[in-house]
N, C-alpha and C positions, 0 to 999 in steps of 0.2 A: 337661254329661255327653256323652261320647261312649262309642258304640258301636261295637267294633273287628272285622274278618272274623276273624284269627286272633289265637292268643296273643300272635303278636309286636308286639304293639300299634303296629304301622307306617300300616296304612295302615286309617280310619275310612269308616263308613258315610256317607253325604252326601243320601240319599232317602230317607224312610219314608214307609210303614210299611217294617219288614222283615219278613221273613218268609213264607212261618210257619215257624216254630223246635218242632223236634221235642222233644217230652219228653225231657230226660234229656242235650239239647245242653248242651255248654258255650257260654257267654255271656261276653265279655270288655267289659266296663264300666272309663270312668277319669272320675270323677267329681274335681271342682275350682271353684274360689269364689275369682275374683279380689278382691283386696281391700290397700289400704297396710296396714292394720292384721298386722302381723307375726305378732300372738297368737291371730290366728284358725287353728281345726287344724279339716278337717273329717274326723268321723266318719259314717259310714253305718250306720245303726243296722238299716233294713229298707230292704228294695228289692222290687216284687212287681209285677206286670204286673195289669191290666184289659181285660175284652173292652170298653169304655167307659171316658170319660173322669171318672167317679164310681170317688173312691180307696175308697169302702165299697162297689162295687158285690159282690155275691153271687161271684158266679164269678171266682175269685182266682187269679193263681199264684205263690209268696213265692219268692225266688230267694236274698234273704238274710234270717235276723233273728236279733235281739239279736244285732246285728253281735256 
């Protein structure tokens, strides 16, 4: 997964953390799964950020779901 400055999906972040990211920014995400197997398609079903590395932790922010 990479995380991009702008739309133009050119040029990616390379240090994290980033941030901080204002409410209400747009966020350019390009998510991929190398793999020979041809049949594999990925889907992104949710994507949501943690103040912690706990994916249940309380304090959420959802960016996508039911992709």
């Amino acid at each position: 997964m990479n995380l991009f400055k702008t739309g133009d999906f050119r040029e990616h972040y390379t240090e994290y953390p980033v941030g901080p990211v204002d409410v209400g920014t747009d966020i350019f995400l390009q998510v991929a799964v190398k793999s020979n197997d041809t049949g594999v398609i990925v889907f992104v079903d949710e994507c949501k950020a943690t103040a912690t590395p706990n994916y249940d932790d309380e304090m959420q922010f959802v960016f996508l779901e039911d992709g």
